[in-house]
ZAGUVEX-492822 format. One record per residue (C-alpha): residue in three letters; residue number from 0; x, y, z. Coordinates in nm, 2 decimals, padded with zeros to 4 digits. Layout:
residues N
residu,num,px,py,pz
ALA,NUM,X,Y,Z
...
This chain:
residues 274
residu,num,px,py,pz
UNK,0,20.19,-11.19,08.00
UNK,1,20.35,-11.08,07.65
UNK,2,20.01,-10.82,07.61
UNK,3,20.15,-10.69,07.99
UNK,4,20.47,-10.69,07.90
UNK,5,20.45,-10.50,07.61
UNK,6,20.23,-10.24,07.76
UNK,7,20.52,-10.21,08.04
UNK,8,20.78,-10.09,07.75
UNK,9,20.50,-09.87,07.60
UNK,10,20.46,-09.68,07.88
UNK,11,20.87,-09.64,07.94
UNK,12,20.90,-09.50,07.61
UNK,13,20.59,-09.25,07.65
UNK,14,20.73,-09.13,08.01
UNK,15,21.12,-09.14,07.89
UNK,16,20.96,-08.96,07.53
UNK,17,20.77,-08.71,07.84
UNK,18,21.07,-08.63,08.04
UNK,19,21.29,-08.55,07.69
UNK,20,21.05,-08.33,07.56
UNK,21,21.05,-08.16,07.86
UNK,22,21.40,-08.10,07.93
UNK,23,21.37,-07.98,07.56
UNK,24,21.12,-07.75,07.59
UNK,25,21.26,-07.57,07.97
UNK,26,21.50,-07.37,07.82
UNK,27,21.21,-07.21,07.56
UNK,28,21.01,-07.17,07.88
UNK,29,21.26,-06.99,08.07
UNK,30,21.34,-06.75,07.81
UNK,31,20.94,-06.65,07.71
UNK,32,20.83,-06.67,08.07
UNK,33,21.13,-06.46,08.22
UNK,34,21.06,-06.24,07.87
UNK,35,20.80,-06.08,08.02
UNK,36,20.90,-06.00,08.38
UNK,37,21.07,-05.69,08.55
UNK,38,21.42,-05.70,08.60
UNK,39,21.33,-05.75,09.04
UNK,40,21.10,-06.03,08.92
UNK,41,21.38,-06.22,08.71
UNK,42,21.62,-06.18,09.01
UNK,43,21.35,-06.32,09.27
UNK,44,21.27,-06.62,09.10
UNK,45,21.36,-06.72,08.73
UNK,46,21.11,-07.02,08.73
UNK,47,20.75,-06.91,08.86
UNK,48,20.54,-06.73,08.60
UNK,49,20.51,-06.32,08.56
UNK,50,20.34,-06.10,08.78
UNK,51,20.17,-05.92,08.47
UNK,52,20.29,-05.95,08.12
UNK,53,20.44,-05.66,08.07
UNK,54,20.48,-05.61,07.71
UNK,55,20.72,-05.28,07.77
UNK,56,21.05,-05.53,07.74
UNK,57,20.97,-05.63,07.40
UNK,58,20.87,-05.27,07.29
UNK,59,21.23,-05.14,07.41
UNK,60,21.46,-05.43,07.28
UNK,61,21.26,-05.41,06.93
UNK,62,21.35,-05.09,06.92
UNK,63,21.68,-05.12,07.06
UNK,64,21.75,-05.46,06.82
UNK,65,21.67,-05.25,06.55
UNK,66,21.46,-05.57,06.41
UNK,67,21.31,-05.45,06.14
UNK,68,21.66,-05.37,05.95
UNK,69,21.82,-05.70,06.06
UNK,70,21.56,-05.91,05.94
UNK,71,21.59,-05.77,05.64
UNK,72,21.95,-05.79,05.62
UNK,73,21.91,-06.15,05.73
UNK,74,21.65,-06.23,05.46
UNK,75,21.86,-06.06,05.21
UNK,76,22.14,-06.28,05.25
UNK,77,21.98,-06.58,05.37
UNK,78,21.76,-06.56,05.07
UNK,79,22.01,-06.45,04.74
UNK,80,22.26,-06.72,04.92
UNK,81,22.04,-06.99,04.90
UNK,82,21.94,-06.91,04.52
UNK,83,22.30,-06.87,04.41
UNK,84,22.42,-07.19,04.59
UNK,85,22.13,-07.40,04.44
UNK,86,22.17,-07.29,04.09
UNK,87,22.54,-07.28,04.06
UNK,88,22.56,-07.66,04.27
UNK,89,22.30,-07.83,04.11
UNK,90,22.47,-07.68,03.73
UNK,91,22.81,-07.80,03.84
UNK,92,22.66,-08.12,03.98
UNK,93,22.50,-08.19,03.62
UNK,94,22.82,-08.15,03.43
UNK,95,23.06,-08.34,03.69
UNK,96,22.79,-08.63,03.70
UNK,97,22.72,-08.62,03.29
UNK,98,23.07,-08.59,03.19
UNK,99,23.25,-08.84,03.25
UNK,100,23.61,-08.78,03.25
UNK,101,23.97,-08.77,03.48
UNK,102,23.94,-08.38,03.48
UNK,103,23.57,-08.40,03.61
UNK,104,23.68,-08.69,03.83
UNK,105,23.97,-08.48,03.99
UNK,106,23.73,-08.17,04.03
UNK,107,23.46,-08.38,04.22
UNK,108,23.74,-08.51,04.47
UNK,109,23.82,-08.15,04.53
UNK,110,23.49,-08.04,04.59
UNK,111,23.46,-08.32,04.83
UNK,112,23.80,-08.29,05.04
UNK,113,23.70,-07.90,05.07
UNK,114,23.40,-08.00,05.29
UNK,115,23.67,-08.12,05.55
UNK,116,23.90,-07.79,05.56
UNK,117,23.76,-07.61,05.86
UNK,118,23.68,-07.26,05.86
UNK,119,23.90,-07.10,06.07
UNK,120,24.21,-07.20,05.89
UNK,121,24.15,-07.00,05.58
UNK,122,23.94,-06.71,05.81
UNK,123,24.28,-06.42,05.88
UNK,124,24.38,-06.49,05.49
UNK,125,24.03,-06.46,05.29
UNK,126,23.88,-06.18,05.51
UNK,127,24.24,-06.01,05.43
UNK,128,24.22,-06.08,05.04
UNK,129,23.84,-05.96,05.06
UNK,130,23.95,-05.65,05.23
UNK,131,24.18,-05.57,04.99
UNK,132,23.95,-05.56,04.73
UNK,133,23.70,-05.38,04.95
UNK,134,23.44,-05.64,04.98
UNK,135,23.38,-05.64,05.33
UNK,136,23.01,-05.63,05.32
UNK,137,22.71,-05.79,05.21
UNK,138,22.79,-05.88,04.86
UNK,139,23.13,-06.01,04.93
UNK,140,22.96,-06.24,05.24
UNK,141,22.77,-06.41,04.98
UNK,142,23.03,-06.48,04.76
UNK,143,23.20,-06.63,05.06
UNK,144,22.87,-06.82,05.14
UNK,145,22.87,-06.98,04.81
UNK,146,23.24,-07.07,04.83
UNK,147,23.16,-07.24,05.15
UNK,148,22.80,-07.41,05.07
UNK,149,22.91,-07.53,04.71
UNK,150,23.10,-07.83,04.84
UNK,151,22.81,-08.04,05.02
UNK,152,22.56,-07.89,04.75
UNK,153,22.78,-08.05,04.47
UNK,154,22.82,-08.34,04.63
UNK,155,22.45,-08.41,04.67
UNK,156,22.34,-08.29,04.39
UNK,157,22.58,-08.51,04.22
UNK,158,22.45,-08.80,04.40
UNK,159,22.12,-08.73,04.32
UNK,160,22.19,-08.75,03.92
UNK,161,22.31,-09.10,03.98
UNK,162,21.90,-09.11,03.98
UNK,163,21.86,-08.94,03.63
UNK,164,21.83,-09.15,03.34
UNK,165,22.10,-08.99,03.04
UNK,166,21.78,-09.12,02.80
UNK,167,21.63,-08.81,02.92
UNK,168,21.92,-08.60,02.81
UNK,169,21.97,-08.76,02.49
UNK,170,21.55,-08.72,02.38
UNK,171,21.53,-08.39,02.49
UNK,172,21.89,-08.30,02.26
UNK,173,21.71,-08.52,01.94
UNK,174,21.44,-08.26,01.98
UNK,175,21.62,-07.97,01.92
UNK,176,21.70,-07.89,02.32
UNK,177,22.03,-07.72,02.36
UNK,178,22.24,-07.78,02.67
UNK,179,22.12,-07.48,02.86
UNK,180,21.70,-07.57,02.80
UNK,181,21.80,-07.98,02.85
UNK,182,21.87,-07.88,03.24
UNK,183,21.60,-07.58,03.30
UNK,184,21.31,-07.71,03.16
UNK,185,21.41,-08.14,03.24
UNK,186,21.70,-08.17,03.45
UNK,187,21.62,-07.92,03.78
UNK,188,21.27,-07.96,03.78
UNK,189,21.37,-08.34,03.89
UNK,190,21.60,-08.21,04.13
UNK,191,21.36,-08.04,04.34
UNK,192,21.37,-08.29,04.67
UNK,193,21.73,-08.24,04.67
UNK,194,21.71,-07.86,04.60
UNK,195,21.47,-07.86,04.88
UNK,196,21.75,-08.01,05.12
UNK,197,22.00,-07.81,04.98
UNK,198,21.81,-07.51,05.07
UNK,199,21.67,-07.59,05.43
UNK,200,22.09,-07.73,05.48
UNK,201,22.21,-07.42,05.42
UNK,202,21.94,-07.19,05.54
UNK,203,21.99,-07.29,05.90
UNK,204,22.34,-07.28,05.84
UNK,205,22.34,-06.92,05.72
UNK,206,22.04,-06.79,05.92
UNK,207,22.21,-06.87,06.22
UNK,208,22.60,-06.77,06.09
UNK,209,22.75,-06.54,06.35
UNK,210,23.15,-06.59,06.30
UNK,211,23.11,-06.50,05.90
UNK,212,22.90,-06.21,05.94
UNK,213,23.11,-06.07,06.23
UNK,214,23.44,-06.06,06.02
UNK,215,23.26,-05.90,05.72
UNK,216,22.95,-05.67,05.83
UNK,217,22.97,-05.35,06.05
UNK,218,22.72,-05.35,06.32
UNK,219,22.50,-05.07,06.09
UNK,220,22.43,-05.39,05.85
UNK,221,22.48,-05.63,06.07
UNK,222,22.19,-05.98,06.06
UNK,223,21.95,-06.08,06.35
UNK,224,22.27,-06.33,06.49
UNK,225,22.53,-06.07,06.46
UNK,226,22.27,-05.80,06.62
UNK,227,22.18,-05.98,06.89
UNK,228,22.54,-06.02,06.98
UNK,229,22.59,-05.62,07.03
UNK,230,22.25,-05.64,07.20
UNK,231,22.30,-05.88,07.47
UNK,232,22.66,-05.77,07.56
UNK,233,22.47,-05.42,07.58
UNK,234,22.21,-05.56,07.81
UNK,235,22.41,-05.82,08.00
UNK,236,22.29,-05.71,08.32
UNK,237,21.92,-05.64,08.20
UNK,238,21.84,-06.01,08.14
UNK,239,21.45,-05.88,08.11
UNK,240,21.56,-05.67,07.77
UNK,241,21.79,-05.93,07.68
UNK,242,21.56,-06.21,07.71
UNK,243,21.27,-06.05,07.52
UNK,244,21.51,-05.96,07.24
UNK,245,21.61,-06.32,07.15
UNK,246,21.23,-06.40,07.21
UNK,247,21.19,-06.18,06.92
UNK,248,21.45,-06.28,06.72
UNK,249,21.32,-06.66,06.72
UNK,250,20.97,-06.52,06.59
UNK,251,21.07,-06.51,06.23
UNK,252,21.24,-06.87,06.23
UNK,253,20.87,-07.03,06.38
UNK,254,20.69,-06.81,06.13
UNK,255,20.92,-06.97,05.83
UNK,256,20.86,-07.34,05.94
UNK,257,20.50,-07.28,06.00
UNK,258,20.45,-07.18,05.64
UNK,259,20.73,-07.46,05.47
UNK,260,20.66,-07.75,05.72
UNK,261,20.49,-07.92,05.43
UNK,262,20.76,-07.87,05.17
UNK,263,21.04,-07.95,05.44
UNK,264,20.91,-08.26,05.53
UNK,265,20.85,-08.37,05.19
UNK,266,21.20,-08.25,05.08
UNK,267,21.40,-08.44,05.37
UNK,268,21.18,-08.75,05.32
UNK,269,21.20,-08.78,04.97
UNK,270,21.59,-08.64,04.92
UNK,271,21.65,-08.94,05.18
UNK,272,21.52,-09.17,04.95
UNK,273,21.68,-09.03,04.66
């Protein structure tokens, strides 16, 4: 009875676990599938499978997306954001965790509380102060990214040196290690689970930025988010164009997780524990 029982609740959770992925997944399928039909095809049925794959859509919105320029302004970003916000958050996180003090006290609460202003209250004001000193582009967007990412990388990183002996600082000082060497060479190398966290937290955060971006870039620099947004108001009406343009655009996100699914995994799992 309990072996029959227990088989009945198995099989729930496989069909409800089923149905989930499912409703998951049909939105993927809709957009891949409808990807590849004519624009009478789309508007004759949106769920039944293409006549032919007809590659022609993904030729014109590539070309049209101007893909190859906004991945790399994407990757450009994405990537010298992520560097700068890891090296100056887990730095500040060292010294506010190491130093124990009011003033370092009252500067961790501030880094904290500025995780809970929202954006759009301090949006009209910094993209003025920015324009002013002409840094409307992609330099002054990752200043701003650091500004905003700092706050949660600080606090975790700070967090995370709750885990780091201060023996470790004081050996490494005995023999001849000055401040700067004591966190390369001991310090970050111990932080890497949380610097992998860090770095996935803010990489879909900033890969997939569109509000940001669209107050600083112009549309000739503009990232894969930003493009697609000119692109799809440009083919509204051509949901065949439109759909195989954001098929592309999800191409190089797979691609990334495909290669970093192993160091992912282990950086969530391990920065958990930490």
């Amino acid at each position: 009875m309990k072996k029959n029982t227990e088989k009945r609740n198995l099989l729930s959770i496989e069909v409800l676990g089923i149905i989930l992925g499912l409703i998951w997944i049909a939105p993927f399928y809709l957009m891949i599938v409808n990807a590849f039909k004519t624009k009478r095809e789309i508007f004759s049925g949106v769920l039944g499978l293409p006549e032919t794959l007809n590659l022609d859509n993904f030729v014109q919105a590539f070309i049209d997306l101007e893909f190859l320029k906004s991945l790399f302004n994407s990757v450009l970003i994405t990537g010298v954001s992520i560097v700068i916000i890891i090296l100056f958050s887990s730095m500040a996180g060292y010294a506010l965790a190491r130093n124990k003090s009011k003033l370092s006290g009252v500067l961790f609460l501030i880094f904290v509380a500025a995780m809970l202003i929202p954006f759009q209250s301090v949006m009209i004001p910094l993209v003025s102060i920015f324009g002013q000193a002409n840094m409307l582009n992609a330099a002054g967007l990752i200043f701003m990214y650091l500004g905003f990412g700092c706050s949660l990388s600080i606090f975790l990183y700070h967090g995370a040196m709750t885990g780091v002996s201060k023996t470790m600082d004081e050996a490494a000082i005995i023999d001849g290690a000055n401040r700067f060497q004591l966190f390369w060479y001991i310090i970050f190398p111990l932080l890497k689970p949380i610097s992998v966290t860090v770095g996935i937290l803010n990489t879909i955060w900033i890969w997939n930025d569109y509000l940001l971006p669209s107050l600083v870039l112009s549309e000739a620099n503009a990232t894969i988010p930003l493009k697609m947004f000119f692109f799809f108001g440009q083919y509204t009406k051509q949901w065949h164009l439109a759909l195989a343009g954001l098929t592309i655009a999800i191409i190089p996100v797979i691609i990334g997780y495909f290669f970093a699914q192993k160091q992912i995994i282990k950086g969530v799992s391990e920065g958990a524990v930490k």
